[in-house]
C-alpha positions in Angstrom: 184.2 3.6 -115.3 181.9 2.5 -112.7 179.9 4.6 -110.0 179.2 2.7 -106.9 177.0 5.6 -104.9 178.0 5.9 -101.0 174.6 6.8 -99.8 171.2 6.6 -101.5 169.9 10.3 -102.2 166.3 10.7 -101.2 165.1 13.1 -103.3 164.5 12.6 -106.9 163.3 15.1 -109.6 161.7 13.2 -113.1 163.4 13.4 -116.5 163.1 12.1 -119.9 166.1 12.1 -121.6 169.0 9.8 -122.0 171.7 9.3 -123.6 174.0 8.0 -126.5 175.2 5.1 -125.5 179.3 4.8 -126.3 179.6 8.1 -128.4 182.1 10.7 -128.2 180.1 13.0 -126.5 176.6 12.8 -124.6 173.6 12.8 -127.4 170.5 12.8 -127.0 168.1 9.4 -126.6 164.2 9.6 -126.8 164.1 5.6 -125.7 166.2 2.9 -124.1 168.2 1.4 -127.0 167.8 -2.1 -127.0 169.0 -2.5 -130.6 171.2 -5.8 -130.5 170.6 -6.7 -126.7 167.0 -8.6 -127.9 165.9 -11.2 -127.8 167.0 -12.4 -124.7 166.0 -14.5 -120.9 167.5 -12.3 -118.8 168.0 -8.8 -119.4 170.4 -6.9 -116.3 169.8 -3.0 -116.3 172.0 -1.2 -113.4 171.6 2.6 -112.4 172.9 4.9 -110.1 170.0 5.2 -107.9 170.0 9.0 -107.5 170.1 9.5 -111.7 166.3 10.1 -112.1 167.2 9.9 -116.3 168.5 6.2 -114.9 164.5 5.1 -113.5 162.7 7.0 -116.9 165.2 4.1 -119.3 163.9 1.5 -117.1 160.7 2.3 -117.8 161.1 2.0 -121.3 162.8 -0.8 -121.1 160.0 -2.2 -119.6 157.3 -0.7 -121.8 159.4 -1.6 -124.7 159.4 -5.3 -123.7 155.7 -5.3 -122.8 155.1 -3.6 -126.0 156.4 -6.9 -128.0 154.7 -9.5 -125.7 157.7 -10.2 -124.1 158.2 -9.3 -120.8 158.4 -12.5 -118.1 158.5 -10.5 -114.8 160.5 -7.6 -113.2 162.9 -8.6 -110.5 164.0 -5.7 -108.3 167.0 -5.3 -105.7 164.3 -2.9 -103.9 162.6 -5.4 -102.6 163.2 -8.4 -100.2 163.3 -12.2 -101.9 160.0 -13.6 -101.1 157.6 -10.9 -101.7 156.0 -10.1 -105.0 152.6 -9.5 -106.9 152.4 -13.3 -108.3 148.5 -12.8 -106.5 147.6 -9.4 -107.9 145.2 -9.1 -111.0 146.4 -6.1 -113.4 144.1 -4.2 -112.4 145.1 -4.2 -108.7 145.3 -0.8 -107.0 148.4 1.0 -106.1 148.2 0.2 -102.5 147.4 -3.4 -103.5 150.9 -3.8 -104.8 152.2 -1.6 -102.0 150.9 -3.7 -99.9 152.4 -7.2 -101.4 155.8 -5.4 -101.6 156.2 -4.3 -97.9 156.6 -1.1 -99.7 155.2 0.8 -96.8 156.2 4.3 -95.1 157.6 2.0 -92.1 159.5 -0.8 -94.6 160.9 0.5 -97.6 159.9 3.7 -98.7 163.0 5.8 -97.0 165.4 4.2 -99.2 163.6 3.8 -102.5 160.7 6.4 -102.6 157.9 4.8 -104.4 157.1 8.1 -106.3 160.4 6.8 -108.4 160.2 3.7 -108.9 156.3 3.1 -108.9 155.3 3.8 -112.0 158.1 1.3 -113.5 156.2 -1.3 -111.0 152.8 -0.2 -111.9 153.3 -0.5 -115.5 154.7 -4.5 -115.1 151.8 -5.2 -113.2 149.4 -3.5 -116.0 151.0 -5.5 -118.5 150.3 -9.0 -116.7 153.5 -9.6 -115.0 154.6 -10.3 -111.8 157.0 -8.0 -109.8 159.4 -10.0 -107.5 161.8 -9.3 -104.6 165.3 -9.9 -105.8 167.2 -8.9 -102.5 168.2 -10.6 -99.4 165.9 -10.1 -96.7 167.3 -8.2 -93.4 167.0 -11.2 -91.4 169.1 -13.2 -93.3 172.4 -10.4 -93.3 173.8 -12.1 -90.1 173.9 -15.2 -91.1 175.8 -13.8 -94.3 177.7 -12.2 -92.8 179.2 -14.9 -90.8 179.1 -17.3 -93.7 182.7 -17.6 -95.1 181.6 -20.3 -97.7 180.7 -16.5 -99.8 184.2 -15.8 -100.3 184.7 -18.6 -102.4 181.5 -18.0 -104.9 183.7 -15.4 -106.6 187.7 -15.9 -107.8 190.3 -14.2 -105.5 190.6 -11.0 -107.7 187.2 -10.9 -107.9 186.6 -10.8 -104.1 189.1 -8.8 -103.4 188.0 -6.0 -106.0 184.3 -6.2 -103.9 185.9 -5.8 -100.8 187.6 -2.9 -102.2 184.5 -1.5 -103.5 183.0 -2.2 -99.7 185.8 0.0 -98.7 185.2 3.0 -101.2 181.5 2.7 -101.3 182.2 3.3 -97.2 184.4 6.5 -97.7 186.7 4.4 -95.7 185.3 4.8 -92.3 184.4 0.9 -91.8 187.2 -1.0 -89.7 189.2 -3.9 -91.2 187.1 -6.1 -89.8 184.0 -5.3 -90.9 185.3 -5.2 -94.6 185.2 -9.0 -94.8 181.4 -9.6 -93.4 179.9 -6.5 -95.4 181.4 -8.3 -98.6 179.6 -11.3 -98.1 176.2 -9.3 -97.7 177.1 -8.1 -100.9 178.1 -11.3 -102.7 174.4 -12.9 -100.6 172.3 -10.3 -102.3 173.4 -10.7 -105.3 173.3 -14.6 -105.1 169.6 -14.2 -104.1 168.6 -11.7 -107.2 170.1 -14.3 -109.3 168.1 -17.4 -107.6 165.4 -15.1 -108.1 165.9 -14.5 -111.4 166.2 -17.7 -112.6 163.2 -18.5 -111.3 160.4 -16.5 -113.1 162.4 -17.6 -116.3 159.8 -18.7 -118.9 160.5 -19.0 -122.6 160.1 -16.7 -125.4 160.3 -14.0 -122.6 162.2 -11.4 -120.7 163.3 -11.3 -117.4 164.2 -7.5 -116.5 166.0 -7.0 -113.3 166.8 -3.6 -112.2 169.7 -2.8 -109.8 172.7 -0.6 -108.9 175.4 -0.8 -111.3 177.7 -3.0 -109.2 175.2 -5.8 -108.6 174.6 -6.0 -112.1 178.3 -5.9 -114.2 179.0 -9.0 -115.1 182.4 -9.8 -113.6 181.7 -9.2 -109.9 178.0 -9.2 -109.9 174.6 -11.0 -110.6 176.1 -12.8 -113.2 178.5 -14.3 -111.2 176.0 -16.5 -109.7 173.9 -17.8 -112.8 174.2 -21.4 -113.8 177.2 -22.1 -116.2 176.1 -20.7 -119.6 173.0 -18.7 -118.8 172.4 -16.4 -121.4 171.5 -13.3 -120.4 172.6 -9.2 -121.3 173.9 -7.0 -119.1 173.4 -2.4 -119.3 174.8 0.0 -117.3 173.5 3.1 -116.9 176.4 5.8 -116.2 176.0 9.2 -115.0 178.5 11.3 -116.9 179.4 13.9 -120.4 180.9 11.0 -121.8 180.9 6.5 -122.5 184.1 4.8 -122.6 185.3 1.8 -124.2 182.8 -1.3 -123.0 184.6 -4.1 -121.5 182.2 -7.3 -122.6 183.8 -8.9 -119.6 181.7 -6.4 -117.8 178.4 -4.9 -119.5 177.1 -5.3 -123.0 176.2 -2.1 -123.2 176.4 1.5 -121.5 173.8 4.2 -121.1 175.5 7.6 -121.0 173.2 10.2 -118.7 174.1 13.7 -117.8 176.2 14.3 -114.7 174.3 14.7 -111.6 174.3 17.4 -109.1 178.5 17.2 -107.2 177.1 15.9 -103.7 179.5 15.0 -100.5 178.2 11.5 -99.9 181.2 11.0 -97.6 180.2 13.7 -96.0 177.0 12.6 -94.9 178.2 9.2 -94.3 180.7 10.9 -91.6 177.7 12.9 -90.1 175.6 9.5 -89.9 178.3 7.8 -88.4 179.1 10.8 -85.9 182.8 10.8 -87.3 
């Protein structure tokens, strides 16, 4: 099972617990197990952004790496490609990374509110490494979306199972037409995570990249677009009472939360888009 969110929910309360992952029933985690997934380059950790439980596993993901000496850098779909914290000491101030992520009241705050995903920012800068932009910048989206050479980064199933998750994610209110060009925004940001991520490689250390659950499964995501044979783990973080089966072909591993709060995304969507 895979939750692909219609709408990003703005408010977010903080939790600590997680999780079993792939047990009969939802258990109790004090930590994000990494048991098996380490070591590793590239480590892929997808959430559904309005599971607070979701951002408090990151986080210990990320201490947990930093803990061992291990963590390379922290790529993030919340910010553009191009900006990052490569220039900041550790001991830079919040606003100082704020700043260098054009994570500003105006810019990005609206969509991702700093007060959750801060402190997993914070901490990676603490620890000595850099924080970098995974996600296509706004002014590149046109271009993508006019760029039919996307369609054929992914095999035909493949595509078409993204455009059908376009569709969904949309509570079907886009037009036909529109389901072709919004694809290929998809496919571009997560081509430009994975440039990204490729880049801060470094050996003997871990690159953590956080994202929503569909950028990061491996059949349709991310992966996708890493060079031929790229190691590299992928966790998905689910909000439900129970873990299915794991399909390799798509995660290595699941992270069972508690259900969140029933909310009418299509609902709003059809308010947004006076429908």
């Amino acid at each position: 099972m895979i939750c692909r969110p219609a709408v990003i929910v703005r408010r977010f309360t903080v939790a600590l617990m997680a999780l079993t992952i792939g047990a009969c029933s939802a258990m109790p985690l004090a930590a994000a197990d990494l048991q098996g997934l380490l070591p590793t380059p590239l480590l892929l950790v997808g959430e559904q952004h309005e599971a607070p439980e979701h951002q408090a596993l990151q986080r210990d993901t990320l201490h947990q790496l930093a803990a061992r000496g291990e963590l390379g850098a922290l790529v993030l779909e919340m910010v553009e490609q191009g900006r990052d914290t490569r220039h900041l000491p550790p001991d830079a101030t919040e606003a100082q990374v704020r700043e260098a992520l054009d994570w500003t009241a105006e810019r990005n705050t609206g969509a991702w509110p700093w007060a959750v995903y801060g402190p997993t920012i914070l901490s990676a800068v603490r620890a000595g490494a850099p924080v970098l932009g995974g996600n296509l910048p706004r002014a590149g989206m046109r271009t993508a979306m006019a760029d039919a050479s996307l369609d054929g980064t992914l095999p035909a199933p493949a595509l078409q199972r993204q455009r059908e998750a376009i569709r969904d994610g949309h509570c079907q209110l886009l037009p036909d037409t529109q389901i072709a060009p919004m694809t290929r925004i998809q496919i571009a940001r997560d081509r430009a995570m994975a440039q990204t991520a490729v880049g801060a490689l470094q050996p003997g250390r871990t690159v953590l990249l956080i994202a929503g659950n569909g950028h990061v499964q491996r059949d349709l995501g991310v992966p996708r677009h890493l060079p031929a044979g790229q190691p590299h783990r992928v966790v998905m973080a689910l909000a439900g009472d129970v873990a299915g089966p794991v399909d390799p072909a798509v995660a290595d591993r699941q992270w069972v939360t508690p259900p969140t709060p029933a909310k009418d995304h299509c609902a709003e969507m059809r308010q947004q888009m006076g429908r």
